[in-house]
C-alpha positions as CSV (number, residue, x, y, z in Angstrom):
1,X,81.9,125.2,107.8
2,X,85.0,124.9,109.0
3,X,84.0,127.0,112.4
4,X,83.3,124.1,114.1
5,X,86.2,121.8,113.9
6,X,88.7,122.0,116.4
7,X,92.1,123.2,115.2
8,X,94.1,120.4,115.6
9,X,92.1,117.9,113.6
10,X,91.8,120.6,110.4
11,X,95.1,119.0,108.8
12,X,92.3,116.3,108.1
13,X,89.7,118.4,106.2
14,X,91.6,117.4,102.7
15,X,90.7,114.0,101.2
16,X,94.2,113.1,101.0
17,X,97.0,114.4,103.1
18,X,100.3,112.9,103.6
19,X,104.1,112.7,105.8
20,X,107.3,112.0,105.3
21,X,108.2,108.4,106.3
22,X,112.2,106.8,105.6
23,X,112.4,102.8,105.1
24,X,115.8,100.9,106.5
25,X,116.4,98.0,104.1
26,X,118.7,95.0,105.1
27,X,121.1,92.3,102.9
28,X,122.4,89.3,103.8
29,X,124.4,86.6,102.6
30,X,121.9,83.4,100.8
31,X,121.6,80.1,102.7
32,X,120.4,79.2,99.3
33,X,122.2,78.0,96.5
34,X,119.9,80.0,94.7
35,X,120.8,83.3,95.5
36,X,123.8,85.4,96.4
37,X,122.1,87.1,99.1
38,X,118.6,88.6,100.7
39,X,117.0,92.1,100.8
40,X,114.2,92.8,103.5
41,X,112.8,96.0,104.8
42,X,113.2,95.9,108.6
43,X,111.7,99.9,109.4
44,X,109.8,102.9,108.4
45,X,110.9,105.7,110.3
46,X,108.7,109.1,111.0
47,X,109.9,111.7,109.2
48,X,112.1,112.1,106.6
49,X,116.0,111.5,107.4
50,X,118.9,113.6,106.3
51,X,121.1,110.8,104.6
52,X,120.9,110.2,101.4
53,X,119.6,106.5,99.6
54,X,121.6,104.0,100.1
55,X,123.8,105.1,102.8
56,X,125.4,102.4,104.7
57,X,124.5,102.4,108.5
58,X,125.8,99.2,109.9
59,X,127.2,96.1,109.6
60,X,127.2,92.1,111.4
61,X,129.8,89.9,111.5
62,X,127.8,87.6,109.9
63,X,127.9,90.2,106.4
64,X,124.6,91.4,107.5
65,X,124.3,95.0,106.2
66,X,122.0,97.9,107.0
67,X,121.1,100.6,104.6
68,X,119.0,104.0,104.4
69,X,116.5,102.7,101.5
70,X,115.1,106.1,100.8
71,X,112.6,108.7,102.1
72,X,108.8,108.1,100.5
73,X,105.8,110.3,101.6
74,X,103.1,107.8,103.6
75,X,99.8,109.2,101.7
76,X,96.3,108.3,103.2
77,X,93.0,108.8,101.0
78,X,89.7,109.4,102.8
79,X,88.6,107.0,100.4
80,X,91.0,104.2,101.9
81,X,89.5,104.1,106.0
82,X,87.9,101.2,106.0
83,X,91.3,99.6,104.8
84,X,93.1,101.6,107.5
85,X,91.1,100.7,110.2
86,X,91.1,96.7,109.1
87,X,94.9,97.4,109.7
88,X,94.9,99.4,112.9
89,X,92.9,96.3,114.5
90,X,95.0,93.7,113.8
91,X,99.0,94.4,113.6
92,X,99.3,98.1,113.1
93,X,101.6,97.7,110.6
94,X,103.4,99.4,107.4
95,X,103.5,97.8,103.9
96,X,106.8,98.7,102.5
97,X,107.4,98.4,99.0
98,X,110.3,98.0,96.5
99,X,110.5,97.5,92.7
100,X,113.5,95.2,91.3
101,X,116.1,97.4,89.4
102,X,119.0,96.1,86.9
103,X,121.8,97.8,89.4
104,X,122.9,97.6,92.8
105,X,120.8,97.4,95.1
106,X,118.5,94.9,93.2
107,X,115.6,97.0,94.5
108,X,114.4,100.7,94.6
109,X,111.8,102.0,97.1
110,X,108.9,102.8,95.6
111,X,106.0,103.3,98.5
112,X,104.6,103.0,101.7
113,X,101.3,102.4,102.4
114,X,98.9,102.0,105.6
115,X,96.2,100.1,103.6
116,X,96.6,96.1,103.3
117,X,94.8,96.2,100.3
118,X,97.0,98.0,98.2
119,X,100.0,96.0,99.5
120,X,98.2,93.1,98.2
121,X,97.9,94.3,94.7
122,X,101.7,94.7,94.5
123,X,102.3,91.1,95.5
124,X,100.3,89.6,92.2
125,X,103.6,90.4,90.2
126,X,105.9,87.9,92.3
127,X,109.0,90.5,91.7
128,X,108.1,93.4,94.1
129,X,109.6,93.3,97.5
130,X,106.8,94.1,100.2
131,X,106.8,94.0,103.6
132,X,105.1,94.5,106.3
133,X,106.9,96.3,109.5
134,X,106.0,97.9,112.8
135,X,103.9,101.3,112.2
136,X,105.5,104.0,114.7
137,X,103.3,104.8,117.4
138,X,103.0,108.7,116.2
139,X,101.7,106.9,112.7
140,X,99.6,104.8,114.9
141,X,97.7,107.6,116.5
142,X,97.7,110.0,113.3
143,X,96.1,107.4,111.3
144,X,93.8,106.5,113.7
145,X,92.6,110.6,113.9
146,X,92.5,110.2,110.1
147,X,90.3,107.4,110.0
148,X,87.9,109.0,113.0
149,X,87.2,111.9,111.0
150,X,86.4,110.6,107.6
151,X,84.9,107.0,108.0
152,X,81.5,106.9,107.2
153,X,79.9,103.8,107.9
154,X,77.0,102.7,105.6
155,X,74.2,100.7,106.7
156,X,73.4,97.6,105.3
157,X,71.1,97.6,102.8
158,X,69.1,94.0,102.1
159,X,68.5,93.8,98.1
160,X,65.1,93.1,97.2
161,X,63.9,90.2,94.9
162,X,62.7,91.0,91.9
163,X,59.0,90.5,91.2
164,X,59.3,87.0,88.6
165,X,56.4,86.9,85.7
166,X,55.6,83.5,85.5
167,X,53.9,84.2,81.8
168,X,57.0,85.8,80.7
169,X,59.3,82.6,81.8
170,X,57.0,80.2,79.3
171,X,58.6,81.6,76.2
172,X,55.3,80.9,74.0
173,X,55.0,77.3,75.2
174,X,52.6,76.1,76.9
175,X,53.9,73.1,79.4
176,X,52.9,69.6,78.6
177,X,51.5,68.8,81.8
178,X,48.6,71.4,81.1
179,X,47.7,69.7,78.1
180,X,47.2,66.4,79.4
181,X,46.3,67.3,82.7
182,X,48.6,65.0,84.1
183,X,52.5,64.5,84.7
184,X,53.8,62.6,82.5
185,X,55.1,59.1,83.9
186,X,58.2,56.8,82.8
187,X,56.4,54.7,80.8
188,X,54.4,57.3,78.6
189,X,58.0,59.3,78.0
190,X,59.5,56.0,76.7
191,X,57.0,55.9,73.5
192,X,56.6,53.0,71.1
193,X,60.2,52.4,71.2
């Protein structure tokens, strides 16, 4: 079966394969009286980086600080396509996800998805950090090949009515029009009153 697929799109036989993506994560000092200061992913990276979580990689002036989040593997389901491809016609983006922790950093990584959909589910809490950044152009075009070879489109099928017994619907009574012959009118409902 497998004969007839060429050899570079065999990685996509499996129903779910996966690479190795890292996430840069920023902090910054609060405008807000609120807060001490902000966290925001601002990359995913291919591949997985040598450094290890949390390593600091830059500075601002302004106390702006970069870190190395963490490396997380970027899995796609064949299951997922239609998601994919929703996202690879609009911004081609990755949905980068972190769960609040008691220690610092406030937040640990904890995914990264391709599919909109599941990056929507993790924002119902209100305390996960998600966001969405630029999807690296290899991504771009492995995804794409992903979403080529599984997708299956399915036509549209129009549901039929069901067939409606009138007899059935009377429930044993028989309507008061038919015994009169007529419809009743205002006056005859309003009765001796």
């Amino acid at each position: 079966m497998l004969s007839n697929i060429p050899d570079e799109r065999k990685v996509f036989v499996d129903k779910e394969i996966s690479r190795q993506v890292s996430v840069i994560a920023e902090r910054r000092p609060a405008v807000s009286r609120w807060a001490d200061e902000v966290w925001r992913i601002v990359a995913v990276l291919d591949g997985k980086a040598a450094a290890e979580p949390l390593t600091q990689l830059g500075h601002e002036p302004d106390g702006t600080k970069r870190f190395f989040a963490g490396s997380t593997p970027l899995v796609l389901h064949r299951k997922e396509t239609e998601a994919y491809r929703i996202n690879l016609a609009g911004d081609r983006v990755l949905y980068a996800i972190m769960h609040p922790d008691d220690g610092d950093p406030p937040f640990v990584l904890h995914d990264v998805t391709a599919s909109p959909h599941e990056a929507a589910d993790h924002l119902d809490s209100g305390e996960e950090l998600v966001e969405a950044v630029p999807m690296p152009a290899a991504i771009v075009d492995w995804l794409q090949a992903f979403c080529d070879f599984h997708q299956v489109d399915e036509p549209f099928k129009k549901r039929r009515r069901d067939k409606v017994d009138a007899e059935e619907l009377k429930f044993s009574k028989e309507p008061i029009f038919a015994r009169t012959g007529r419809f009743p009118s205002p006056k005859s409902a309003e009765g001796d009153g």
